[in-house]
MOPAC internal coordinates of N, CA, C and O (Angstrom, degrees):
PM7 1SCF
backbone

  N    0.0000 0     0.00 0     0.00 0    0    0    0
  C    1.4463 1     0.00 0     0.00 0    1    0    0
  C    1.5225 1   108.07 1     0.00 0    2    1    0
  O    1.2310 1   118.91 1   -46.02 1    3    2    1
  N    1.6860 1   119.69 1   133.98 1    3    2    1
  C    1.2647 1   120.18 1  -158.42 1    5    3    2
  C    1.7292 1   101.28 1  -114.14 1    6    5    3
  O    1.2310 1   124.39 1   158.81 1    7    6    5
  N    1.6140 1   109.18 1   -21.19 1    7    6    5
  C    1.4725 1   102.60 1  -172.17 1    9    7    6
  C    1.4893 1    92.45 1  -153.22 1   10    9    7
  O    1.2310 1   124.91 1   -50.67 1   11   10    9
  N    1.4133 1   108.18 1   129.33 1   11   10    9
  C    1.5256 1   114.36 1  -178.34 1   13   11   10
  C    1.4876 1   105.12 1  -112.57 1   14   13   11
  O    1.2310 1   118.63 1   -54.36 1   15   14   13
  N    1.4737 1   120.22 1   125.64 1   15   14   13
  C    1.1702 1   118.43 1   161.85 1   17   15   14
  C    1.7362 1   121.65 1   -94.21 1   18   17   15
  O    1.2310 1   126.76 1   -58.88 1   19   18   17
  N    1.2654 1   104.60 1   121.12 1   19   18   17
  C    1.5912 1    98.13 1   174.19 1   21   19   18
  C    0.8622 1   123.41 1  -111.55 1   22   21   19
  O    1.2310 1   112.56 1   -16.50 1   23   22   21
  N    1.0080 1   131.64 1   163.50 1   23   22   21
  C    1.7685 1   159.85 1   173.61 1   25   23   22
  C    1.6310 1   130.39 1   -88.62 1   26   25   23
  O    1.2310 1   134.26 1   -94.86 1   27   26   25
  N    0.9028 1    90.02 1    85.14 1   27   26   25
  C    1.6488 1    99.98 1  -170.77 1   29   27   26
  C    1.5329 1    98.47 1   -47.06 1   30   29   27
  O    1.2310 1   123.68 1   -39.36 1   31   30   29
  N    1.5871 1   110.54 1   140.64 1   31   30   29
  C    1.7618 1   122.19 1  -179.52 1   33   31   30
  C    2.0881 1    82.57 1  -111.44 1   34   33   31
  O    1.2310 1   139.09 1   -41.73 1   35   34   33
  N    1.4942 1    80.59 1   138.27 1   35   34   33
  C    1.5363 1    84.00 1   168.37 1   37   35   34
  C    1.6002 1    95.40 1  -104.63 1   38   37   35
  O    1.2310 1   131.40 1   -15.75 1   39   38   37
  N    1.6750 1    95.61 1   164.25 1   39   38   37
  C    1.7652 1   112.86 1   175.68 1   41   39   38
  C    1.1670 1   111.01 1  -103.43 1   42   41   39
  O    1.2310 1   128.68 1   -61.12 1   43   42   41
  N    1.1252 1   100.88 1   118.88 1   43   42   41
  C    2.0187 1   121.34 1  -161.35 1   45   43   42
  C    1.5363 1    80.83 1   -97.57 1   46   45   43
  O    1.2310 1   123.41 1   -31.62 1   47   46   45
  N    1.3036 1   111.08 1   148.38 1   47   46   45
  C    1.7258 1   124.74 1   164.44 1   49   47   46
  C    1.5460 1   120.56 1    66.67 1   50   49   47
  O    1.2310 1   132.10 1  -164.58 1   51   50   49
  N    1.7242 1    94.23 1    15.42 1   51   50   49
  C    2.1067 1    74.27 1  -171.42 1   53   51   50
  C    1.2665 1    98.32 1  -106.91 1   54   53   51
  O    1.2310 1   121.83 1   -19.58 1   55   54   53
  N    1.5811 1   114.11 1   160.42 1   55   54   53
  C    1.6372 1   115.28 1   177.56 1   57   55   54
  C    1.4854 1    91.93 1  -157.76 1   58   57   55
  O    1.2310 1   122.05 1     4.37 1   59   58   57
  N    1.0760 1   113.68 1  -175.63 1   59   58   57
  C    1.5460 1   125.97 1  -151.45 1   61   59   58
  C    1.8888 1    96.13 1   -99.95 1   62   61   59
  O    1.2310 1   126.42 1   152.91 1   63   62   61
  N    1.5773 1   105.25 1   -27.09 1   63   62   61
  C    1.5716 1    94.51 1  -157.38 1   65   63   62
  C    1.9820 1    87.06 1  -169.41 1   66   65   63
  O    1.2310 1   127.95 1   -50.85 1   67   66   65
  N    1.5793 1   102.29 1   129.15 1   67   66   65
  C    1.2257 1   102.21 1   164.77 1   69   67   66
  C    1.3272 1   109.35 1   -29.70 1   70   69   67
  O    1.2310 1   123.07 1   103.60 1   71   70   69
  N    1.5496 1   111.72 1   -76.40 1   71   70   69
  C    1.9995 1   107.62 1  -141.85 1   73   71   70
  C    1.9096 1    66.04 1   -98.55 1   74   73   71
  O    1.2310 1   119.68 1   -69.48 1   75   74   73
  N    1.5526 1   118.21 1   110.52 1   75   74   73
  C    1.3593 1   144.31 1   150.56 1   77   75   74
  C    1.3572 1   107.22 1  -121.43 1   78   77   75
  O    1.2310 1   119.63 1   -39.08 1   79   78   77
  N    1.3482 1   118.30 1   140.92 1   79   78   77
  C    1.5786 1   115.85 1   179.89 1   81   79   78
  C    1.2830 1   121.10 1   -75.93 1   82   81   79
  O    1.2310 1   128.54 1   151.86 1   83   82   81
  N    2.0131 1   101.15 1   -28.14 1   83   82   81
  C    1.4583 1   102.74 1   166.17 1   85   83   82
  C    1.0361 1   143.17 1   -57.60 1   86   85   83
  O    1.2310 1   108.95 1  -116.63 1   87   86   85
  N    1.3153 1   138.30 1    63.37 1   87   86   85
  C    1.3583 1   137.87 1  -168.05 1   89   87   86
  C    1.5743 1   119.59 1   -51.40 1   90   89   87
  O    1.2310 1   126.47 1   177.79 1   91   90   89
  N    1.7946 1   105.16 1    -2.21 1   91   90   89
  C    1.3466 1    96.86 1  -169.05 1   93   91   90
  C    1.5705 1   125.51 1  -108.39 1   94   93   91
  O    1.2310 1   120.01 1   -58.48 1   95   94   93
  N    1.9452 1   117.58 1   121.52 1   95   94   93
  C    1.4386 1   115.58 1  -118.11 1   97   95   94
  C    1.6746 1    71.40 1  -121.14 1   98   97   95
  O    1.2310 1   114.71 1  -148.18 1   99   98   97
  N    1.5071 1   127.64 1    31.82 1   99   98   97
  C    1.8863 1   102.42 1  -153.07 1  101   99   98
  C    1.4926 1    82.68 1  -108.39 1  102  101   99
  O    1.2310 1   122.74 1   -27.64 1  103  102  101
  N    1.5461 1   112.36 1   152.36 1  103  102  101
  C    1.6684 1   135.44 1  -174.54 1  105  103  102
  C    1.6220 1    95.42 1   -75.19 1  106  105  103
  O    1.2310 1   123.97 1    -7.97 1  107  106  105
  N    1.3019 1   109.99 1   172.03 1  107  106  105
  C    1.3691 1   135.91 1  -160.64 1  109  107  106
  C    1.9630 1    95.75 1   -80.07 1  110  109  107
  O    1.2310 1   116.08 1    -9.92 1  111  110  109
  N    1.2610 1   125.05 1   170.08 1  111  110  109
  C    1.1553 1   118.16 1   155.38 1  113  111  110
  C    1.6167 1   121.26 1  -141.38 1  114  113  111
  O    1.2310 1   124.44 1    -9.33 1  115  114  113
  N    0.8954 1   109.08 1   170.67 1  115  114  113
  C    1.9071 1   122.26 1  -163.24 1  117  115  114
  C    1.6134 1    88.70 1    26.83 1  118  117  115
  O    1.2310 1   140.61 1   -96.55 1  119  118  117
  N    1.3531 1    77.62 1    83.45 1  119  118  117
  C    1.8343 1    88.37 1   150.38 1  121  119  118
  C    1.3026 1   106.05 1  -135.80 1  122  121  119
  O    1.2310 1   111.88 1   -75.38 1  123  122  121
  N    1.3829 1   132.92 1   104.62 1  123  122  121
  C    1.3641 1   150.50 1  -164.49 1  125  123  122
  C    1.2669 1   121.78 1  -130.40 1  126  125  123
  O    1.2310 1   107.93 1   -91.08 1  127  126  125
  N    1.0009 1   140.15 1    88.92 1  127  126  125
  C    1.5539 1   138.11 1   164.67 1  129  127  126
  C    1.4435 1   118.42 1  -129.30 1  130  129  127
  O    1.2310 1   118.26 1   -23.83 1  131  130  129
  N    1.0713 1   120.92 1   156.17 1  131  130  129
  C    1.7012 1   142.30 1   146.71 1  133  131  130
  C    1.5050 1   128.80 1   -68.82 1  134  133  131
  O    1.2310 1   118.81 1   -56.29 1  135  134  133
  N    1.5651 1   119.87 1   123.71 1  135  134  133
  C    1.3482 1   121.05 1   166.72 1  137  135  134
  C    1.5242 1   105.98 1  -102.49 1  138  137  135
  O    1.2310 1   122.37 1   -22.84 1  139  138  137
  N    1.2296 1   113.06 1   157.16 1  139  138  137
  C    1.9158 1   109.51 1   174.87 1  141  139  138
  C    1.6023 1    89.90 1  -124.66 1  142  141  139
  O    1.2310 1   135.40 1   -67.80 1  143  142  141
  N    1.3361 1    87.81 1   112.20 1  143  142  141
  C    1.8444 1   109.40 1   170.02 1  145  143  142
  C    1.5722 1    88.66 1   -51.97 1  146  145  143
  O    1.2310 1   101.70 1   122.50 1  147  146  145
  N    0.8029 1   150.99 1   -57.50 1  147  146  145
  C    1.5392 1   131.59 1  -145.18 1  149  147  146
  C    1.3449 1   115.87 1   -81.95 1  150  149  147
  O    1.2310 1   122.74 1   166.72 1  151  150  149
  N    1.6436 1   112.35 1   -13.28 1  151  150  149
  C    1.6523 1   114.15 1   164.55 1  153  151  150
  C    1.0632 1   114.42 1   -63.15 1  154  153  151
  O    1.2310 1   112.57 1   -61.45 1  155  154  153
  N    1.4614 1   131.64 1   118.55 1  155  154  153
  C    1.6236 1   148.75 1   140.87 1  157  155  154
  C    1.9516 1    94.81 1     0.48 1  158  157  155
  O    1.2310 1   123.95 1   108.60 1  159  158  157
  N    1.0967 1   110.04 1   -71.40 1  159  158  157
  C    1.7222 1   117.56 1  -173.39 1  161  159  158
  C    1.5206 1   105.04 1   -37.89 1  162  161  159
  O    1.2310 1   120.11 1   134.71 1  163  162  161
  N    1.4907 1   117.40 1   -45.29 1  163  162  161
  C    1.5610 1   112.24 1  -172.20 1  165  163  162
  C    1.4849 1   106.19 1  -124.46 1  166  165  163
  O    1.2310 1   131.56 1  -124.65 1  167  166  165
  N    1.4611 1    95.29 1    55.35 1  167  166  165
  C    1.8365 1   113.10 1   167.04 1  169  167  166
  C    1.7323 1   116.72 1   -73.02 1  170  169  167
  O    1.2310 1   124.45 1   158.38 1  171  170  169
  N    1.7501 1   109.06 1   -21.62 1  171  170  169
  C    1.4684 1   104.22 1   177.45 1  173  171  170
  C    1.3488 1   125.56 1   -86.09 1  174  173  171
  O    1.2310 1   122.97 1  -179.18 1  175  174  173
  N    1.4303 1   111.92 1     0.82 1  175  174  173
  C    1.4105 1   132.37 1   155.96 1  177  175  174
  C    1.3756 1   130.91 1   -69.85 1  178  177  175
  O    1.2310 1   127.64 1  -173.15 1  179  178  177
  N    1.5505 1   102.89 1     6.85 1  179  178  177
  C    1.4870 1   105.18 1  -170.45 1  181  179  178
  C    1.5874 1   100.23 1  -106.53 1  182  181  179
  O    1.2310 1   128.15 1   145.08 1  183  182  181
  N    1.6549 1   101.91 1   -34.92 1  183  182  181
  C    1.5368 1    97.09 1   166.98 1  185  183  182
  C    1.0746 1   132.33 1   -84.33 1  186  185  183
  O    1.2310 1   113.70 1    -4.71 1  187  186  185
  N    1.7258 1   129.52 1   175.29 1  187  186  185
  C    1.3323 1   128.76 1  -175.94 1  189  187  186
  C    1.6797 1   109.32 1   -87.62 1  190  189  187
  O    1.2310 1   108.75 1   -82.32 1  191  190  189
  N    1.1222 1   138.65 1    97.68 1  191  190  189
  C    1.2492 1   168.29 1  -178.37 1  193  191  190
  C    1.3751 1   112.05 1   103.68 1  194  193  191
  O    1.2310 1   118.35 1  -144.03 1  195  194  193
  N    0.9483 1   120.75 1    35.97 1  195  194  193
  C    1.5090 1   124.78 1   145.79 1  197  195  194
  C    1.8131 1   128.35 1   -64.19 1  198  197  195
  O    1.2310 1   135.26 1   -39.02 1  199  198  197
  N    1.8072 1    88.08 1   140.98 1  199  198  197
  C    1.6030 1    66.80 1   176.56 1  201  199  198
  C    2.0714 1    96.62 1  -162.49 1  202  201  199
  O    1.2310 1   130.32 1     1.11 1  203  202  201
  N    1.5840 1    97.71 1  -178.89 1  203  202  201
  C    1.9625 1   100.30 1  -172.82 1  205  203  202
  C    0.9780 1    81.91 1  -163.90 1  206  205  203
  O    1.2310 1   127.30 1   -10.13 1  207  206  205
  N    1.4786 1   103.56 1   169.87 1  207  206  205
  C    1.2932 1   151.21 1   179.15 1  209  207  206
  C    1.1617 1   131.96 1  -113.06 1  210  209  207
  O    1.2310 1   111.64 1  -101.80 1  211  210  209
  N    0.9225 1   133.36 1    78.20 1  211  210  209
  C    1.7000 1   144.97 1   179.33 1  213  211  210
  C    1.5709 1   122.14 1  -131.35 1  214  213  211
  O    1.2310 1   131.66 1   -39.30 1  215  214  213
  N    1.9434 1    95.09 1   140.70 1  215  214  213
  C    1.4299 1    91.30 1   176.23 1  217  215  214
  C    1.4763 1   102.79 1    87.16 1  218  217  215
  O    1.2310 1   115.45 1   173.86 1  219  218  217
  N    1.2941 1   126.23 1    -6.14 1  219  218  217
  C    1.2505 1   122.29 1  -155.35 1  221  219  218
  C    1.5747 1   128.62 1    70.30 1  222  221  219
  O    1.2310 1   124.52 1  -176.81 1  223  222  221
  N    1.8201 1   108.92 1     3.19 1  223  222  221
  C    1.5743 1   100.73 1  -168.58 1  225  223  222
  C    1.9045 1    80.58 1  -116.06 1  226  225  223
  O    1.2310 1   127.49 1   -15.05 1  227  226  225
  N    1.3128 1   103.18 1   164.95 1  227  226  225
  C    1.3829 1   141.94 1   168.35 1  229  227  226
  C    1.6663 1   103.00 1   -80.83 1  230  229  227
  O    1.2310 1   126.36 1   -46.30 1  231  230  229
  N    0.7684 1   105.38 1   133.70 1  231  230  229
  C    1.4785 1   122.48 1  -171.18 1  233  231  230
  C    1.6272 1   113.24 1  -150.91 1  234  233  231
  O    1.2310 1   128.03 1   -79.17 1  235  234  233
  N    1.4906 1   102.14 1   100.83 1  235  234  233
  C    1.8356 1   112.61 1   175.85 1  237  235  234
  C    1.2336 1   119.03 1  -121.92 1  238  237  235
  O    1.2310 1   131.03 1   -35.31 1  239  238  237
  N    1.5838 1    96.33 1   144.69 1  239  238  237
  C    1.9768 1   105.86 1   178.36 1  241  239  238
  C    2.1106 1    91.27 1   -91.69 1  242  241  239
  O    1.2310 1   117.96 1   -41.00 1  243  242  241
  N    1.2830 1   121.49 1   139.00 1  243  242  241
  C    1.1189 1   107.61 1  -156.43 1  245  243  242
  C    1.6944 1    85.47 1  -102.28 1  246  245  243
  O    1.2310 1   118.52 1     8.84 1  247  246  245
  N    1.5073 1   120.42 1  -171.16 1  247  246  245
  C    1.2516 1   114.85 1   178.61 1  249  247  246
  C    1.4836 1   122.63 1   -57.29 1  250  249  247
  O    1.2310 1   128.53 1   142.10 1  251  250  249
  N    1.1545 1   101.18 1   -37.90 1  251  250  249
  C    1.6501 1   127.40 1  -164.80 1  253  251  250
  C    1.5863 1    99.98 1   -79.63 1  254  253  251
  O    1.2310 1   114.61 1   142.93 1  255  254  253
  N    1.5161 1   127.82 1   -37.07 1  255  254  253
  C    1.1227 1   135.40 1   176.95 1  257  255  254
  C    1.4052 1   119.95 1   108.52 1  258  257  255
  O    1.2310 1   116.74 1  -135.04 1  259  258  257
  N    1.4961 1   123.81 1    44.96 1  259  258  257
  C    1.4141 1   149.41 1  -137.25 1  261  259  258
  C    1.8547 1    77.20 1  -146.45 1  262  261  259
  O    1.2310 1   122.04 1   -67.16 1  263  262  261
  N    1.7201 1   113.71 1   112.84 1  263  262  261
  C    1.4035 1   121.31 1   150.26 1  265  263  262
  C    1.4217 1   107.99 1   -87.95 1  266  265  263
  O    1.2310 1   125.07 1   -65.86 1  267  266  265
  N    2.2199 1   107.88 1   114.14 1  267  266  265
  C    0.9200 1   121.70 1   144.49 1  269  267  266
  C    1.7216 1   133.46 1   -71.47 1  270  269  267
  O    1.2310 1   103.02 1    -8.60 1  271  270  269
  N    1.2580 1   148.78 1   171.40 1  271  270  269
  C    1.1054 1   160.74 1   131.94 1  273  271  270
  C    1.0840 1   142.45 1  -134.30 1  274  273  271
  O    1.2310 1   116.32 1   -32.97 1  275  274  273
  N    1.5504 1   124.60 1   147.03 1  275  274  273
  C    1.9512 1   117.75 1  -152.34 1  277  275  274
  C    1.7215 1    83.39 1  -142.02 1  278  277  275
  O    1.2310 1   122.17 1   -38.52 1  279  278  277
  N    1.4469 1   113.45 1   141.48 1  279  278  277
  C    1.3993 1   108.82 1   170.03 1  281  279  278
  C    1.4965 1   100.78 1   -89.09 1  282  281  279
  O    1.2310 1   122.98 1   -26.58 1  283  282  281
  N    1.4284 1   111.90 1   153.42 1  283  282  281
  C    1.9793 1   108.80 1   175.78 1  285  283  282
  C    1.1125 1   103.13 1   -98.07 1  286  285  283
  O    1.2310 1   122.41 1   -52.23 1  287  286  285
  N    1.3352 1   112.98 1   127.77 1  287  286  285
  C    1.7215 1   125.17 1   164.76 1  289  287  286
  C    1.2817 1   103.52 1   -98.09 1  290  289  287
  O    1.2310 1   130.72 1   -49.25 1  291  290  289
  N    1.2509 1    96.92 1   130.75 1  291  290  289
  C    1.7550 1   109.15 1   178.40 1  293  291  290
  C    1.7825 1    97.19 1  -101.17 1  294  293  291
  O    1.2310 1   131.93 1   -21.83 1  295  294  293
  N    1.2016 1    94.56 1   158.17 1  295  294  293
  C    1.7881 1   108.50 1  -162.08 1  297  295  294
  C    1.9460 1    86.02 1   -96.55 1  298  297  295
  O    1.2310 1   120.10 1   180.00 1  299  298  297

């Protein structure tokens, strides 16, 4: 495989602190891009717990070999 497209998973339910005022738990939207496994840059995607940062999203090869991704919200 020469170009992987992924799918950003949004994080349903997370917040910083039970009693937070933010109640608001909803994932990022149109966040869409392409990595090309065969770029040198996204070589840690080839192994099984490998992982980068781009785009601002988290991007992992999981043990099993399942690419996760989480967008980062900065506080």
């Amino acid at each position: 495989m020469s170009v992987a497209t992924l799918a950003v998973i949004n994080c349903i339910g997370c917040k910083k602190s039970a009693d937070s005022s933010n109640s608001d738990t909803s994932g990022p939207t149109n966040v869409d891009f392409t990595l090309d496994l065969s770029a040198s840059a996204n070589s840690a995607l080839l192994t099984n717990g490998g992982y980068l940062i781009s785009n601002g999203v988290i991007v992992a090869r999981t043990t099993t070999g399942t690419y996760i991704a989480v967008k980062i919200l900065y506080a």
